[in-house]
Phi, psi and omega in degrees: 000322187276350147298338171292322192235024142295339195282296161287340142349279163322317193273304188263336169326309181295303194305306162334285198286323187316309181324298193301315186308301136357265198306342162263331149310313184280314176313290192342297197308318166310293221264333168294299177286350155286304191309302171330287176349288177318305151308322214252334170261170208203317203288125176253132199249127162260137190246041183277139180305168153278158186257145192330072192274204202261185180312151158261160198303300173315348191253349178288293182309305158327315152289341150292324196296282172335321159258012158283328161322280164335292162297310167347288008121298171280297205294290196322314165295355207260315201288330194274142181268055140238150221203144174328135157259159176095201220218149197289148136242131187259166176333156198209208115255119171271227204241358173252332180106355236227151202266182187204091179291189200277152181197188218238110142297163176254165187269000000 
């Protein structure tokens, strides 16, 4: 076990930190070029969204229908017994070596 996890140590450690470095090298740069940014502009462009509005009713009632449908739809399959007749054999090897996939007998 303690090899196991010497291993993956080993294995995911390098992968991390490269990530964290990536990522903190790029915050740097972020964070290099705004402080540039702040001198050199004074000026605030606001680019804030309008704000959202909510769903309409019609998109509400559609989306209920649909999943009622939808459950509807799974229980009427969960009740049905029907199914391929005769009984599964699943792959096999025969008496030559040769595969036998898997298939549906008739009874």
């Amino acid at each position: 076990m303690r090899a196991f996890i010497v291993t993956l140590l080993f294995f995911f450690a390098p992968v991390i930190l490269m990530f964290a470095l990536r990522h903190l090298a790029l915050l740097l740069r972020i964070w290099l070029a705004w402080r540039r940014n702040r001198a050199a502009n004074e000026h605030v462009i606001d680019i804030t969204p309008a704000r959202p509005s909510p769903a309409s009713r019609g998109f509400i009632a559609v989306a209920i229908i649909v999943g009622v449908i939808c459950a509807a739809l799974v229980w009427m399959r969960l009740g049905d017994e029907s199914g391929p007749p005769g009984a599964y054999v699943p792959a096999h090897i025969d008496a030559q070596g040769h595969v036998i996939p898997g298939q549906y007998q008739k009874p």
